[in-house]
C-alpha positions in Angstrom: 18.6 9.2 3.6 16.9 12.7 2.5 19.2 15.8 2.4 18.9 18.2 4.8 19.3 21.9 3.4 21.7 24.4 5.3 23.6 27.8 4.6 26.5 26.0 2.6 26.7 24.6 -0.4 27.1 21.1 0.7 23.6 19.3 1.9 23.9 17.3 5.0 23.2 13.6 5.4 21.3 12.8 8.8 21.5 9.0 10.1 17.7 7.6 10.2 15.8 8.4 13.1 16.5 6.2 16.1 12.8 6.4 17.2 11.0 4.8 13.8 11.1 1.0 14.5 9.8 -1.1 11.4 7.3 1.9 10.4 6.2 2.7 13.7 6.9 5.7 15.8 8.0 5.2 19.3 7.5 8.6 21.2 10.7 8.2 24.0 9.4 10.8 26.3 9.9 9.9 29.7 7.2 11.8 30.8 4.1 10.4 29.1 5.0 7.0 30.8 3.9 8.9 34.2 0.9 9.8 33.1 -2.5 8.0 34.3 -3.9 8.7 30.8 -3.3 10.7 27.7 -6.0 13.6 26.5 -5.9 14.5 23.2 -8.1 17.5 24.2 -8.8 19.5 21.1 -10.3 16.3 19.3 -11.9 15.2 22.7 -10.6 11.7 23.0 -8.3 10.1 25.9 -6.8 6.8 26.8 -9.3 6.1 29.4 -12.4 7.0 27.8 -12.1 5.7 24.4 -9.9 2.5 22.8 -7.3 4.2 20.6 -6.0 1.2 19.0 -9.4 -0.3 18.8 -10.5 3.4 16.9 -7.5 3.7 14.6 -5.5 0.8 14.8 -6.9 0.1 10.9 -5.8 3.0 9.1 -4.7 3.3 6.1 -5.2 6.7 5.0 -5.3 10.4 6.8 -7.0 12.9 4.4 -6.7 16.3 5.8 -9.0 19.2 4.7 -10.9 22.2 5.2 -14.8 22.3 6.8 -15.8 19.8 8.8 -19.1 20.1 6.3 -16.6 19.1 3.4 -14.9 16.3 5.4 -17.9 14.8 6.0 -18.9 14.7 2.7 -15.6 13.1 1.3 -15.9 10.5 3.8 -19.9 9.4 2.4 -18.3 9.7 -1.0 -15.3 7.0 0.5 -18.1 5.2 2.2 -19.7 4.5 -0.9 -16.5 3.9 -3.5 -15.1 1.3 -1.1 -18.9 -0.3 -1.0 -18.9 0.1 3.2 -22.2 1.9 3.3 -24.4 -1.4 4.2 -27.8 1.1 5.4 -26.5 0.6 9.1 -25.2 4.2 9.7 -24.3 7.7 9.1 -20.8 8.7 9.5 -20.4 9.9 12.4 -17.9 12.6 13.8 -15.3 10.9 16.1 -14.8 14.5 17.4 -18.0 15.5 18.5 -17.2 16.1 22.0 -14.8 18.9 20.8 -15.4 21.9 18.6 -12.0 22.5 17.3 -11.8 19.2 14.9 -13.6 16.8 13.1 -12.7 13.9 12.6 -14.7 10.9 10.7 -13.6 7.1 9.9 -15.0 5.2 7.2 -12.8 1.7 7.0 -9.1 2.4 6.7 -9.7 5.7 5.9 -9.8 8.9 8.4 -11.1 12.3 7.2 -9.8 15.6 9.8 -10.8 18.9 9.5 -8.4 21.4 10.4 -9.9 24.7 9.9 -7.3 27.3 11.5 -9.5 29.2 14.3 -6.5 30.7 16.3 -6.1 34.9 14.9 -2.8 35.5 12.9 
């Protein structure tokens, strides 16, 4: 179990979260089991309109980064290091229906752009 840092000199020890079961993570929110579906709005996906385990149930690998013109790019460069690019397709943003994100799969890996648009 990780330390937690606080104002004293002794670190505290927490117990492991009850809501990781063998490497998954359960969301316990009472709330979300009322709903009719789930909208992830700012990447433009939802539980009725696309198949979220079908999507991401694969991956392997989040990569995080800045433009979605450099994401992109890093996922060709994956595309073609894991020898997936078989002249079938483009990479293609998963996000495309939004314009906060983008988002791009190539095998087990998934590229996200988070460029920060809100003001400080």
């Amino acid at each position: 179990m990780a330390p937690i840092l606080t104002n004293s000199n002794q670190p505290v020890v927490t117990e492991r979260s009850p809501y990781t079961e063998n490497g998954t993570v359960c969301v316990k929110n009472p709330h979300l089991d009322s709903l009719d579906e789930d909208v992830l709005y700012h990447f433009g996906l939802g539980t009725k309109t696309h198949n979220l385990p079908q999507m991401f149930g694969d991956v392997k690998f989040v990569c995080v980064g800045g433009s979605s013109k450099r994401m992109k790019a890093f996922a060709q460069f994956i595309q073609e290091e894991l020898n997936l690019k078989d002249g079938r397709r483009e990479v293609e943003n998963i996000c495309a229906g939004a314009d906060r994100y983008s988002m791009y799969k190539t095998g087990p890996v998934l590229s996200i752009s988070v460029l920060n648009l809100e003001p400080l």
